[in-house]
ZATIMI-656691 format. One line per 4 residues: number of its first residue (from 1); their letters; for each residue x, y, z of N, C-alpha, C, O, CB. Coordinates in steps of 0.001 Angstrom, whole numbers. Glycine has a CB too. Example, Ala and Ser with C-alpha at 12.3 -4.5 7.8 and 13.67 -1.06 7.14 Angstrom:
BEGIN
1	AS	13190/-5690/7800/12300/-4500/7800/13200/-3300/7800/14236/-3319/8465/11308/-4473/9046  12850/-2250/7080/13670/-1060/7140/12900/30/7870/13409/1138/8039/14084/-598/5725 .
% end
This chain:
BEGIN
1	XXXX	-139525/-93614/142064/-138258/-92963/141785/-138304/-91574/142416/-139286/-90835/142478/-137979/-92887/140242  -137129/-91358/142851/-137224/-89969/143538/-137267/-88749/142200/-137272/-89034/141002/-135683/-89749/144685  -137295/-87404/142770/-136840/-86174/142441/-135589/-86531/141550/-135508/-86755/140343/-136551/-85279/143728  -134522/-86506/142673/-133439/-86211/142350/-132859/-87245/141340/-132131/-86876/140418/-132770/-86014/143465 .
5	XXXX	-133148/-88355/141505/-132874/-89631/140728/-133281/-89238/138881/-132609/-89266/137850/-134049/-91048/141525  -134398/-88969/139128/-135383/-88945/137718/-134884/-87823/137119/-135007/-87984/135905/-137126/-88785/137892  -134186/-86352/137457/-133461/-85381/137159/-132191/-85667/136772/-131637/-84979/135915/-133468/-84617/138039  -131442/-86957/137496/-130190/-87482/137055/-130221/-87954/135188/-129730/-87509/134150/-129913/-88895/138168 .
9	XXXX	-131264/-89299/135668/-131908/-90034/134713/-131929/-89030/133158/-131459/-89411/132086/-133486/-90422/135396  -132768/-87370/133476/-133259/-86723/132303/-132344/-86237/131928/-132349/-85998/130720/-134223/-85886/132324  -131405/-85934/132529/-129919/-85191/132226/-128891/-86354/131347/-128198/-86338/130329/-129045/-84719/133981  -129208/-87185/132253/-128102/-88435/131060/-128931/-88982/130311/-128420/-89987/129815/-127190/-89908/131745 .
13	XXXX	-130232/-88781/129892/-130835/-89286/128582/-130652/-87979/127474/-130411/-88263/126300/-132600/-89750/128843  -130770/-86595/127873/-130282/-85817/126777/-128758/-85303/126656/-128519/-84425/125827/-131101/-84717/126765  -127867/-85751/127345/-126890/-85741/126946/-126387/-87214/125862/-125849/-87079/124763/-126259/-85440/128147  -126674/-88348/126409/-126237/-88926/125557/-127238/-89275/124138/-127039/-90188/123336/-125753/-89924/126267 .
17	XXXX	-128592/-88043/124099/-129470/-88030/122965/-128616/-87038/121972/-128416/-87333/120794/-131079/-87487/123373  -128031/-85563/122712/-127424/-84789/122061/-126036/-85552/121623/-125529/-85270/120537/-127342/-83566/122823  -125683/-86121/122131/-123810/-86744/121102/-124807/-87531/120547/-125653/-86673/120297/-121936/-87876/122038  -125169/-88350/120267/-125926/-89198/119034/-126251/-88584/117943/-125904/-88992/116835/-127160/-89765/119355 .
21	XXXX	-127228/-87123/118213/-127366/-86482/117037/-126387/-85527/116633/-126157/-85091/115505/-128476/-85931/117028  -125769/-85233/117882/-124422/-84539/117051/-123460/-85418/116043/-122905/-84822/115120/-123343/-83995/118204  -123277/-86724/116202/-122017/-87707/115196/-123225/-87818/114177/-122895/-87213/113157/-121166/-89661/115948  -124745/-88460/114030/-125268/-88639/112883/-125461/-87052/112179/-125010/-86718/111084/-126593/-89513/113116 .
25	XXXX	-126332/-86105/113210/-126917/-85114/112041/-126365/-83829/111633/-126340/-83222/110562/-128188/-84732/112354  -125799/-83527/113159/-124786/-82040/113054/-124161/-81903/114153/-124632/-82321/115211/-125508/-80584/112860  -123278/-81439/114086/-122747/-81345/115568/-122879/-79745/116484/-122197/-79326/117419/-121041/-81759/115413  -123915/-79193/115840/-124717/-77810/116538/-125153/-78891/117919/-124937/-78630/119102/-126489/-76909/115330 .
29	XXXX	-125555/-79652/117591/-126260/-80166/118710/-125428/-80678/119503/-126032/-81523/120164/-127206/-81049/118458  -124487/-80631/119764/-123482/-80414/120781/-123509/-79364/122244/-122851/-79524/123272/-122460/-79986/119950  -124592/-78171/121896/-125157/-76783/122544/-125829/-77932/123524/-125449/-77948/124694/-126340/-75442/121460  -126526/-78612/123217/-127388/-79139/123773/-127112/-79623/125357/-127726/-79575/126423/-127696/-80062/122906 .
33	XXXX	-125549/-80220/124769/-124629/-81070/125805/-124443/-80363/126863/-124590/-80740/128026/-123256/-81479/125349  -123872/-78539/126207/-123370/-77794/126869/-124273/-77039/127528/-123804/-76375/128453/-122591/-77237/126276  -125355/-76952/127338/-126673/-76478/128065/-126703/-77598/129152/-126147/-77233/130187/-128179/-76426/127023  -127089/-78567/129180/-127219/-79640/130223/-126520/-79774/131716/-126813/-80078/132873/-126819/-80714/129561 .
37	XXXX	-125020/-79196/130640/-124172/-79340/131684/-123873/-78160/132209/-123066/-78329/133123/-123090/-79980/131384  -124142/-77064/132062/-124208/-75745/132290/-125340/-75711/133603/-125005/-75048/134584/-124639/-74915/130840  -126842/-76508/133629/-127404/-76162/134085/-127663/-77000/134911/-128588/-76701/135666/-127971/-75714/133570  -126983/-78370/135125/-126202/-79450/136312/-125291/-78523/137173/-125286/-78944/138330/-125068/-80804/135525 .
41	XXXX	-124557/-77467/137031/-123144/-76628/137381/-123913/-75671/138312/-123530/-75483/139467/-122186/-75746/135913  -125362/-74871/137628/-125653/-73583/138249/-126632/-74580/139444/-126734/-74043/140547/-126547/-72161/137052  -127178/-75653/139321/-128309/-76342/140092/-127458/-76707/141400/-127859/-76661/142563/-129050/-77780/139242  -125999/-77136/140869/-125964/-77672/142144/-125055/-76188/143108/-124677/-76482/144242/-125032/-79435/142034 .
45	XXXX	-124799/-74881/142667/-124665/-74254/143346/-125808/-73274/144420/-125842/-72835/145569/-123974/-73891/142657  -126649/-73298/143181/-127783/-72568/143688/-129366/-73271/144202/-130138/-72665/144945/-127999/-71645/142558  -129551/-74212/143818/-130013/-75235/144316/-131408/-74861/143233/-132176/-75822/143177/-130058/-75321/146117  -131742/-73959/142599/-132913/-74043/141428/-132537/-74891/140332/-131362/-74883/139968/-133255/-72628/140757 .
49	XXXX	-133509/-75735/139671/-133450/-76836/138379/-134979/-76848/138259/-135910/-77216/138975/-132657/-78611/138691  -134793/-76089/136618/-136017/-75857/136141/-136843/-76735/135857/-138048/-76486/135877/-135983/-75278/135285  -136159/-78436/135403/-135782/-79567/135141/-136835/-80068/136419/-137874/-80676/136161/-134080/-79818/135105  -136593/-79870/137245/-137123/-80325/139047/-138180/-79735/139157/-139166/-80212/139719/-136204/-79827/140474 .
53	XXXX	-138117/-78508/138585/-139884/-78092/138774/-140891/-78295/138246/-141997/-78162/138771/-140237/-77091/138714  -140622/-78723/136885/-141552/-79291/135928/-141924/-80575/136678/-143011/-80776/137219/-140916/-79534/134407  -140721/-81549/136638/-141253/-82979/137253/-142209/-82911/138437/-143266/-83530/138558/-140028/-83851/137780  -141836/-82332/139010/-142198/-81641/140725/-144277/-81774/140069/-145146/-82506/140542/-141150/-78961/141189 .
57	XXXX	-144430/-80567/138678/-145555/-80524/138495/-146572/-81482/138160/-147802/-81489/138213/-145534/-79870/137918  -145626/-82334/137778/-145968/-83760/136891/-146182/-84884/137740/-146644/-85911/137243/-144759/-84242/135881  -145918/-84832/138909/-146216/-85854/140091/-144729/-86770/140048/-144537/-87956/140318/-147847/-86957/139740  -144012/-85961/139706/-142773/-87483/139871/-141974/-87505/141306/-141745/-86487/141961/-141230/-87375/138496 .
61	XXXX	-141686/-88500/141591/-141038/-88163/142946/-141980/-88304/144376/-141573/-88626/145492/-140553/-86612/142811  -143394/-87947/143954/-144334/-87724/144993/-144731/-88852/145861/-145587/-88599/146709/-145448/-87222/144445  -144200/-90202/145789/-144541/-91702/146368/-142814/-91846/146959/-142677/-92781/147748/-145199/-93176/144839  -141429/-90978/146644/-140414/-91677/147128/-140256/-91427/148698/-140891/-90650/149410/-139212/-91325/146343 .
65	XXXX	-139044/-92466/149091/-139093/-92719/150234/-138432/-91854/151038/-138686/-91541/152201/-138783/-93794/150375  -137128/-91314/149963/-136017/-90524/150529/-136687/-89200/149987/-137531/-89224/149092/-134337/-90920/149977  -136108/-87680/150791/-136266/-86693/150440/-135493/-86062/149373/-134399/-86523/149046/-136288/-86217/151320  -135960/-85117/148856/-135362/-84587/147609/-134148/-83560/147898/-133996/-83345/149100/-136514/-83858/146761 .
69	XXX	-133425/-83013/147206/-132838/-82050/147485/-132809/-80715/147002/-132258/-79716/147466/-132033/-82396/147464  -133712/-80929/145677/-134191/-79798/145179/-135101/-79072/145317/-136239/-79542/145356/-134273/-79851/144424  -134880/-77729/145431/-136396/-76967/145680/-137142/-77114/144770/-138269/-76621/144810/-136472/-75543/145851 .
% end
């Protein structure tokens, strides 16, 4: 799996983790949503995702075929 793919992937697993616990436990966790998507907005202007650097550290991405787009 690429970079960019697996960054997609982590972004739509805590967004749709945050509305789950926002309808069962509280809906504070709604921030969560809005963090996510806040920091999908600044990534794709500025091209940093803190999100990308961690994975980056973690070996993900490092076997794909296509190049990444994130620094």
């Amino acid at each position: 799996m690429s970079l960019e793919r697996a960054v997609m992937a982590f972004a739509g697993t805590m967004i749709l983790a945050s509305l789950a616990l926002a309808h069962y436990v509280s809906p504070y966790w709604l921030l969560l949503t809005a963090f996510v998507g806040f920091n999908l907005i600044q990534s794709s202007f500025t091209g940093f995702c803190p999100a990308a650097m961690v994975m980056r550290k973690l070996g993900v991405g490092r076997n794909a075929a296509s190049g990444c787009t994130f620094r």
